[in-house]
Every structure is written in C-alpha cells, then in structure tokens.
N, C-alpha and C positions, 0 to 999 in steps of 0.2 A: 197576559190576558188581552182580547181584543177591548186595542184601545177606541173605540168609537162604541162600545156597550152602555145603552139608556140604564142608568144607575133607579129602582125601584124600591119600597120600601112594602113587604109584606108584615102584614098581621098576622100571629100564628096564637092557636092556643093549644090547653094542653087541663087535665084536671087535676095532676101532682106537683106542685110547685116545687116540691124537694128534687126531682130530675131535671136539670137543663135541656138535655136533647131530647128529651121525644115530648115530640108535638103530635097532637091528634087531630089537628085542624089547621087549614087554610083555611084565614076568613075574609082575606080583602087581600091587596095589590094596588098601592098609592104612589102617588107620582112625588110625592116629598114628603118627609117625615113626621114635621108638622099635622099632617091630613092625616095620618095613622094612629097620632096619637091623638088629633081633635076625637077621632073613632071610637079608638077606646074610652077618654075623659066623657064623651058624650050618652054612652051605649051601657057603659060598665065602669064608672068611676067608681060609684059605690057596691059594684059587687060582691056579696060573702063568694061565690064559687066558681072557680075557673078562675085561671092564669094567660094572661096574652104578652108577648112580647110582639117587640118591632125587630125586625131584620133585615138588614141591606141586602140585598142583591142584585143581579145585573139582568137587563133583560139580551137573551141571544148570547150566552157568554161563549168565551172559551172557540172563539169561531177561529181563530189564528192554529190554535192547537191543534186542531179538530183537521184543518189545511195542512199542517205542519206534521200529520200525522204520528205527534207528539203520545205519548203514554202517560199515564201518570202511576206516579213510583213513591213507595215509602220507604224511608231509610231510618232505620234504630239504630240507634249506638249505645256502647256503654263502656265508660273509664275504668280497666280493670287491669291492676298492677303497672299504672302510667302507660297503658295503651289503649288503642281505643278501637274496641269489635265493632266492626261493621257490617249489618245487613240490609240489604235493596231487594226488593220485588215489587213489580208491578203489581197495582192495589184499589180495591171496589170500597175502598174506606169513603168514605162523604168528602167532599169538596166542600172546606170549611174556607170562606173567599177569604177572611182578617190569618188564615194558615199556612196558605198555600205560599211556598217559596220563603217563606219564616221558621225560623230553628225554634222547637220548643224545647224548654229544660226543664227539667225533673233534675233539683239539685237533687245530690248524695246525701245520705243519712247512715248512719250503723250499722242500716241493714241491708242497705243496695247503694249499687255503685251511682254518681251521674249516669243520666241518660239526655243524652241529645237527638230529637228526633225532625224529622222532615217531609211533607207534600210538596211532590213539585211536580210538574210537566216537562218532559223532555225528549227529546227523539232515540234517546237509548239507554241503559244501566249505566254507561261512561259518562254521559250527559250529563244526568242526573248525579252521580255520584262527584262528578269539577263542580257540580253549584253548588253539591253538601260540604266540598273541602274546601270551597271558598269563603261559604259564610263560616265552616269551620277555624277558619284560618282566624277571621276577624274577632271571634268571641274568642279564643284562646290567647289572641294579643290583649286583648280586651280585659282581659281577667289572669290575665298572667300566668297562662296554664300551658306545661310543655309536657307532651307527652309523644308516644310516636303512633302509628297510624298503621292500623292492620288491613291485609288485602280485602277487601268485604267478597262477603257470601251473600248471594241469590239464592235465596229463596222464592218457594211457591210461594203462589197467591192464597192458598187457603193457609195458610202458616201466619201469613202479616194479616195486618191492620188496618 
C-alpha cells in the first residue's frame, strides 16, 4: 500500500448489531481515534438504538497499486488428502486493509477440510500466487504441516469472493 497514506478514523453505523459488515451509514471522518470515539461517548453513549463502530482507514489508498497497475486477487485453498487445491481470480470482494496480503484460516473440522485463504495486489495470477506460497510456506513451518501443492485453477470473477 501507498506508504505516505494519511491514516483516518471513520464512524460507521449500522441498525443490526448481530451483522459486522453491513453498515448503513457514514457518519464522520476523524483525524485520530480518540475524536471518533469522544463522538460516539458524546452523541450516543447512552443509546438503546443503533450501532456505530470506528474503522481505520487510509485516506488516497492504494495509489502505488493503482501506478503499478497491480490487480487484485483472491486465492482459496483447501487441505484435501495432504494436498492443497488452489484457486486465484481476480475479485470485486471489499478491500478489508487488517486482510489484505494476510492468510486467513478456517481450521478443519469433520466436515470440511482447512481452508487457507488470501487478498492481495499483484501485477499478475503468478505474482499473486509466490506471495500465497510464501506466506504458505511460513505457516506450514509454523505448524508443522507437509503436504504437497496443486497447480491452481483460475477462475472467473463471478465464481470467487
């Protein structure tokens, strides 16, 4: 990400506490996160209705990418018979900034295999896919996990995430 981006702190609300992501409102844009929250403590400390969270973001993000005419790509895996399926397509999924370039796990249970997945920016599906078998690399040392590694499939964009 462009590293000179004014780091910001938006106020979102929302009327179902039960859902994290969908927000039904932008209500401010503060310059430190203190001042988001004096907002909220001030405005709606004691409110029975409605939910506001604080979220970081950048202001002008992504300006390097954007030059670097980078894509961005989501990659799914899944640990099936000590190998590991791999899918990449480029993807209109949200730009979650604490995601982006971070493996998420979905351990295994009984009924489904691990799933390790990935947002990232890159200039191509090979790009993308050395930074997924890199961080791949370090959590499989990490956790002691050997398995071997299948050729990934590209997929469309209306297929992924």
């Amino acid at each position: 990400m462009t590293t000179n981006s004014i780091k910001v702190y938006t106020v979102v609300s929302k009327e179902i506490k039960e859902d994290p992501d969908v927000f039904t409102n932008l209500e401010g844009v503060f310059s430190t996160y203190e001042k988001a929250q004096e907002y909220i403590d001030h405005f709606f400390g004691n409110a029975k209705y409605g939910y506001r969270s604080i979220i970081p973001t950048f202001l002008d993000p992504f300006q390097d990418e954007i030059q670097n005419n980078d894509s961005y790509y989501s990659i799914s895996s899944q640990l099936i018979d000590n190998k590991l399926e791999i899918e990449i397509c480029k993807t209109s999924f949200a730009v979650v900034l604490s995601e982006v370039g971070q493996l998420r796990i979905d351990e295994a249970t009984s009924e489904k295999p691990l799933e390790i997945n990935l947002h990232c920016f890159a200039r191509s599906e090979e790009k993308a896919i050395e930074k997924f078998n890199n961080l791949i690399r370090g959590y499989a040392k990490e956790h002691n996990l050997h398995f071997l590694t299948s050729p990934y499939r590209i997929t469309d964009s209306d297929q992924c995430y």
